[in-house]
C-alpha positions as CSV (number, residue, x, y, z in Angstrom):
1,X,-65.8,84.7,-119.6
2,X,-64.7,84.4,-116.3
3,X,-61.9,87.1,-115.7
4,X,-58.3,85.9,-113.7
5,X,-58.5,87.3,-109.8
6,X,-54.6,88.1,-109.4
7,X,-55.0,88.5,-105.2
8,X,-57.2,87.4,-102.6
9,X,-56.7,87.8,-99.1
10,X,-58.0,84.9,-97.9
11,X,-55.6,83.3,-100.3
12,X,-52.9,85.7,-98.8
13,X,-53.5,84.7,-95.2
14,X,-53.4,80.5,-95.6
15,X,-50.6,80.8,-98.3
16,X,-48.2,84.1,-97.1
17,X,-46.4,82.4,-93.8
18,X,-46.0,79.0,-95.7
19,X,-44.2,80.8,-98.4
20,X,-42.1,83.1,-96.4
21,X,-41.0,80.6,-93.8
22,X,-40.3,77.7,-96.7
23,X,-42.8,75.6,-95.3
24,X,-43.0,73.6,-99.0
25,X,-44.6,70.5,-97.7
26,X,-47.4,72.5,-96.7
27,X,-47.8,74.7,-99.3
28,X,-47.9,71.9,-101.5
29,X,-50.7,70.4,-99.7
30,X,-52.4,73.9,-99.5
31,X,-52.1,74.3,-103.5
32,X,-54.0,70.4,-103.9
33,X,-56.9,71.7,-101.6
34,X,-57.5,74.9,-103.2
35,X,-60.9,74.8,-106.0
36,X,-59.5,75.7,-109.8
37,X,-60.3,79.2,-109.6
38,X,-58.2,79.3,-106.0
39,X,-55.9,77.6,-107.7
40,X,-55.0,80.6,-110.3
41,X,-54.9,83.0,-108.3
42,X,-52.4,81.6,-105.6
43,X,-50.6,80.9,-109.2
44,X,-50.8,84.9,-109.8
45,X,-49.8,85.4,-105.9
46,X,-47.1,83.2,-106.0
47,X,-45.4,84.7,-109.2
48,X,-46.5,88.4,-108.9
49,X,-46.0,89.2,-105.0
50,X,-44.0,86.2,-103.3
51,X,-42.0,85.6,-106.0
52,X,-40.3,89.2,-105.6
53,X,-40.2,89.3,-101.5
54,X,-38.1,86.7,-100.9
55,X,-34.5,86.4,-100.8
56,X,-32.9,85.3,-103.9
57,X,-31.6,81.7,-102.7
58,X,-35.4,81.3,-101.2
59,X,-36.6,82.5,-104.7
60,X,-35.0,79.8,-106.8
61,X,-35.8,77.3,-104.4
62,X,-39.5,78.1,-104.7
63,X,-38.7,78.6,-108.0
64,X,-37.9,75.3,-108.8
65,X,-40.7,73.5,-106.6
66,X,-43.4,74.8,-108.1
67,X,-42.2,74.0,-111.3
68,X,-41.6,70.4,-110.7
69,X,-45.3,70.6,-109.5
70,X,-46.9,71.7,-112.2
71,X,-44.7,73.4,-115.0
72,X,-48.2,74.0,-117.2
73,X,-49.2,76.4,-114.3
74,X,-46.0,78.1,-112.8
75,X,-43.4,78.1,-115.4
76,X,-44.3,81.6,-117.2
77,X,-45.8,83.4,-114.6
78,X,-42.5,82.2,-112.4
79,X,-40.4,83.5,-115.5
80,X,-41.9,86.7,-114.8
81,X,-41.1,87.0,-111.7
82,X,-37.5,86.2,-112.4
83,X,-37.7,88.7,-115.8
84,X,-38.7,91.2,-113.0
85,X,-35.9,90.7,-110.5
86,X,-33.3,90.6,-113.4
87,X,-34.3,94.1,-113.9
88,X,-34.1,95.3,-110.3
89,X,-30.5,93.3,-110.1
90,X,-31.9,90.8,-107.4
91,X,-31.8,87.7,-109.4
92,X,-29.3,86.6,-111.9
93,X,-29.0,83.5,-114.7
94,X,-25.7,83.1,-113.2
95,X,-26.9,81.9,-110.3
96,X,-26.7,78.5,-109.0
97,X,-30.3,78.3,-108.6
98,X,-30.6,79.0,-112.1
99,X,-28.5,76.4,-113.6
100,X,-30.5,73.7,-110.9
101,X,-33.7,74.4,-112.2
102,X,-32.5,73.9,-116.0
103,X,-31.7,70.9,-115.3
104,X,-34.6,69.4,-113.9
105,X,-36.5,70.8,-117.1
106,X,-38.1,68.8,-120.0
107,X,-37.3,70.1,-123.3
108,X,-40.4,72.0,-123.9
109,X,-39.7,73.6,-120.8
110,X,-36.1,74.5,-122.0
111,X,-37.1,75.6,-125.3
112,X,-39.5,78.0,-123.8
113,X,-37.7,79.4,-120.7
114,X,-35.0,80.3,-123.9
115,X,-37.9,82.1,-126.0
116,X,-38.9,84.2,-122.5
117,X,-35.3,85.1,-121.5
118,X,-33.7,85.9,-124.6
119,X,-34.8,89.3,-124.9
120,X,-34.2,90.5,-121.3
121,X,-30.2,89.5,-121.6
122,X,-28.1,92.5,-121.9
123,X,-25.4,91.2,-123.7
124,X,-23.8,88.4,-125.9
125,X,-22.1,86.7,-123.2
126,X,-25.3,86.4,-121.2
127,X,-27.1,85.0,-124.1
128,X,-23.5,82.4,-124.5
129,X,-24.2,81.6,-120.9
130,X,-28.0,81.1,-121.2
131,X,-27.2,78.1,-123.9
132,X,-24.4,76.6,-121.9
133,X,-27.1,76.6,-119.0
134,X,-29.1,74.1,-121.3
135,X,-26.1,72.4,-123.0
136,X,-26.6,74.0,-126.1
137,X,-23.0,74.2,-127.5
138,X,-22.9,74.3,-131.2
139,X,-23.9,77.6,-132.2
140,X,-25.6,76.7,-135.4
141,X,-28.3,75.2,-133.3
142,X,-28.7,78.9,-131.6
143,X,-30.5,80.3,-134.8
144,X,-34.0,79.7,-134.3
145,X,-34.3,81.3,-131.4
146,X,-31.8,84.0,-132.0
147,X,-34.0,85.0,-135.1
148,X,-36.9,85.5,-133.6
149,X,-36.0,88.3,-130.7
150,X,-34.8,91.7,-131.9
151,X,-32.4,92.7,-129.3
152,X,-28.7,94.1,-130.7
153,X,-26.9,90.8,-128.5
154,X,-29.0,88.6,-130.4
155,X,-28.8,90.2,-133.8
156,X,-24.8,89.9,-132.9
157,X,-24.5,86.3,-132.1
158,X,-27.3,85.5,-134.6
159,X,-24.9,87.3,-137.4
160,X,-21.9,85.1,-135.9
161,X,-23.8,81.9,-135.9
162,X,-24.4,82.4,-139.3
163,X,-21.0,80.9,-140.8
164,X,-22.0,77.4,-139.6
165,X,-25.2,77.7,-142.4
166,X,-23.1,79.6,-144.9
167,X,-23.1,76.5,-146.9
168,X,-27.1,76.6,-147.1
169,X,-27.3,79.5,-149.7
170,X,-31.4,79.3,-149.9
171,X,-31.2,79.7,-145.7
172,X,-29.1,82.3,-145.5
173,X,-31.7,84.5,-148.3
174,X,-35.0,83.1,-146.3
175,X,-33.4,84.7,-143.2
176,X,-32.3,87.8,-144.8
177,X,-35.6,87.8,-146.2
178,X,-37.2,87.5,-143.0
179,X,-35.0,90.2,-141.1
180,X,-36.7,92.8,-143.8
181,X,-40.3,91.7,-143.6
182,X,-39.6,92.5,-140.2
183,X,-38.2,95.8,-140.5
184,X,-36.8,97.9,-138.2
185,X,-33.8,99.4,-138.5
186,X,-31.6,97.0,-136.6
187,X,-33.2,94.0,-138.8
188,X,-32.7,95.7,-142.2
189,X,-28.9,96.6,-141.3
190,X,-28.4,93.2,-140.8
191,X,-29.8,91.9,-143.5
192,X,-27.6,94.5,-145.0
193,X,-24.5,93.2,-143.5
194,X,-25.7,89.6,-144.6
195,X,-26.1,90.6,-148.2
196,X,-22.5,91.9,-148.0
197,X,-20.9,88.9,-145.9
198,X,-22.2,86.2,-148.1
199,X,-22.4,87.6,-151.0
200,X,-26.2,87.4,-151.7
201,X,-26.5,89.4,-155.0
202,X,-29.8,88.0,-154.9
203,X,-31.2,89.8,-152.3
204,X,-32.8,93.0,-153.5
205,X,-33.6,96.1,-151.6
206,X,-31.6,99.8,-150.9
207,X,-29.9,99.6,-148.0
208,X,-28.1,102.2,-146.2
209,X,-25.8,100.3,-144.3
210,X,-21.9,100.3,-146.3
211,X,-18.9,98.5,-144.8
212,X,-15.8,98.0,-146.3
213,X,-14.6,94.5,-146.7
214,X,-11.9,94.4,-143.2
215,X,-15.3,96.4,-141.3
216,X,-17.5,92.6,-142.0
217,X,-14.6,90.6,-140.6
218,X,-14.2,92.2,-137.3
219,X,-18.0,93.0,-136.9
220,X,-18.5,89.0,-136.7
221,X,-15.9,89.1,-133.6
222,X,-16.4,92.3,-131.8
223,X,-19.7,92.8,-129.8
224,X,-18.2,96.4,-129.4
225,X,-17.9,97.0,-133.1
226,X,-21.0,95.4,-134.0
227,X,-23.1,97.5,-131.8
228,X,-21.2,101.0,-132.6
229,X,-22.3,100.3,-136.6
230,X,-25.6,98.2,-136.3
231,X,-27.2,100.6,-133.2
């Protein structure tokens, strides 16, 4: 098995100007000539060092012409990149970049720049924002993606998207269910929490989380009070 070269500085010296002084028309044409294996590594360059040297308005622009080029090669390792400057504060989901690029996606593109993000957001209202981004407004339809990333914003808005199932008793115990397979601390207590909410006597296991009845009411509501008792 052939194993991925991540820089090359041949690569580095035809493809570094182009990037830095947003020369896209021939960076495009430089991509087309390069052989396969050429080809992945400028996709590692491109995401790994480019990617985090530019400026930020220069970053979503690049950002968003390599994905309409190719989204099979660029989208993740692009994600990345963006996953990287999130951390370092020089990128944001609020920017306008951002909400450019979502909509120029497909819907596989969507669903998986959702899965990626989802557990770098720091809060609930980034995760709100994130779904707004991709016109995602009815919170019911949140679940499957909420469910799959242990983070305390998603458990949150996961446990408040929850009353739009409520009706689908059999759901609500296959997710409970699932949160204890899992489990970790934060996924039991909220399976806890479930049990109490919705009154699913027929979930069995010893949990340590107790709430009294007014505690489950403003736990749905209050990010605040959902992290002090769930962290």
């Amino acid at each position: 098995m052939i194993k991925d070269v991540h820089y090359s500085v041949q690569i580095d010296r035809r493809m570094g100007l182009l990037v830095l002084e947003e020369d896209h028309k021939g960076l495009l044409e430089l991509l087309d000539s390069f052989s396969h294996s050429q080809f992945r590594t400028a996709v590692y360059m491109l995401g790994e060092k480019y990617a985090q040297e530019l400026p930020v308005d220069a970053f979503w622009r690049l950002f968003t012409l390599l994905v309409q080029k190719d989204t099979k090669a660029f989208l993740v390792v692009m994600l990345k990149a963006l996953a990287q400057r999130m951390e370092q504060g020089s990128a944001n989901i609020h920017d306008e970049g951002f909400k450019t690029l979502c909509g120029l996606m497909n819907e596989v593109d969507r669903q998986k720049t959702i899965n990626f993000l989802l557990p770098y957001l720091k809060d609930d209202e980034q995760i709100r924002y994130l779904f707004k981004c991709f016109k995602m407004q009815e919170a019911g339809d949140w679940i499957p993606f909420l469910i799959k990333v242990n983070t305390l914003p998603c458990a949150f808005l996961l446990f408040s998207s929850l009353r739009y199932v409520e009706h689908e008793r059999d759901c609500l115990v296959r997710i409970a269910y699932f949160l204890m397979k899992r489990g970790d601390g934060l996924s039991f207590n909220l399976a806890s929490l479930m049990k109490a909410y919705f009154g699913l006597d027929e979930l069995k296991g010893t949990f340590s989380l107790q709430l009294k009845p007014f505690e489950l009411a403003r736990l749905e509501t209050s990010y605040k009070a959902f992290c002090e008792k769930m962290a």
